[in-house]
C-alpha positions in Angstrom: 262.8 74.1 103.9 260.3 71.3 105.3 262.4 71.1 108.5 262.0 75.1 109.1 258.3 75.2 108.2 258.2 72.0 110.7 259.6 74.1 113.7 257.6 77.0 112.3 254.3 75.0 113.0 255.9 73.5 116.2 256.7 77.5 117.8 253.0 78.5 116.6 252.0 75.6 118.3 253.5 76.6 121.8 253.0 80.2 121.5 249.0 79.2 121.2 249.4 77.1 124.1 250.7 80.0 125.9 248.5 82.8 127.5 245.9 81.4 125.1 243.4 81.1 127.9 242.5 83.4 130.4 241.8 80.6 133.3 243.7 80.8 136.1 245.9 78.1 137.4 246.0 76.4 141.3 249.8 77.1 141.1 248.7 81.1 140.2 246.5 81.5 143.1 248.6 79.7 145.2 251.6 82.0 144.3 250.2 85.2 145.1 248.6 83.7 148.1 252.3 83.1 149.2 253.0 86.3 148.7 250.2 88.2 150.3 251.2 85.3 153.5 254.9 86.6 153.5 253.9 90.3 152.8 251.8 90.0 155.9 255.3 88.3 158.0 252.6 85.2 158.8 254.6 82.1 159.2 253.3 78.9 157.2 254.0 75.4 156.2 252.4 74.9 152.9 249.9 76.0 151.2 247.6 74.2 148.9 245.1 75.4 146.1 242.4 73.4 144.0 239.9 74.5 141.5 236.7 74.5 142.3 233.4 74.2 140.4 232.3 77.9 142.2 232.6 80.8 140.6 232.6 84.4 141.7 232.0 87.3 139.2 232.4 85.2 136.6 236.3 84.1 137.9 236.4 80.7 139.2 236.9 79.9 142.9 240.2 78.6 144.2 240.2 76.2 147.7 243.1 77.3 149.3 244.2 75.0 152.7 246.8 76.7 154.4 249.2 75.0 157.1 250.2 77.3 159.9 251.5 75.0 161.9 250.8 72.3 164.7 248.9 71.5 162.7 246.7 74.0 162.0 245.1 74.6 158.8 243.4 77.7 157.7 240.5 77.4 154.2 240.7 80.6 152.0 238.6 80.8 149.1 239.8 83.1 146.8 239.9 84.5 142.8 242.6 86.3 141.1 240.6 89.6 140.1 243.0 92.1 136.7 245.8 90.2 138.0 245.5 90.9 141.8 244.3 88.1 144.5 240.7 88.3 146.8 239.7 86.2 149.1 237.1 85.6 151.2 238.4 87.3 153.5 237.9 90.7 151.9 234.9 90.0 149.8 233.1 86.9 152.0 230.7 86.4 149.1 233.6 84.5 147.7 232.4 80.8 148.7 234.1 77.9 148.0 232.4 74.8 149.6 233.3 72.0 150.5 236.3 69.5 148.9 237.2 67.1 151.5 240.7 67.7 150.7 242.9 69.4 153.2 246.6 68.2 152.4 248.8 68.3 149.7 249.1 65.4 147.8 
């Protein structure tokens, strides 16, 4: 009985941890910034997305360096809005400063 109320606590534990909190991740933005990339047929290296201290409509800003090559790197800042990604590129109010960061780790 101890060892089943143990996992119990341990799945309730995990489940809070899950979806518990609205913020968005880097590795979110990043992924549907991948997909708008591919949607559009644009060819890239890597792409690369930080947090920022920004926010935008009450979302927080996300740096994203893109590589397109030779090298050629390309900053959008960008929120994930219900789910869907803008950038700066369709809402340019969307600012992200500076970072000094422009490759991946």
């Amino acid at each position: 009985m101890r060892r089943a109320a143990a996992l119990l606590a341990a799945a309730l534990v995990v489940l809070a941890g899950c979806g518990g909190s609205a913020e968005t991740s880097p590795a979110e933005v990043k992924e549907a910034l991948e997909a708008r990339l591919v949607g559009k047929k644009l060819s890239f290296e890597w792409v690369y997305c930080l947090r920022t201290r920004r926010s935008f409509e009450d979302r927080t800003i996300f740096r994203c360096n893109v590589n397109f090559g030779d090298p050629h790197i390309v900053i959008y800042c960008a929120v994930l809005d219900e789910g869907g990604l803008v950038t700066n590129r369709q809402r340019p109010g969307i600012r992200c400063g500076r970072t000094g960061r422009t490759a991946p780790p």
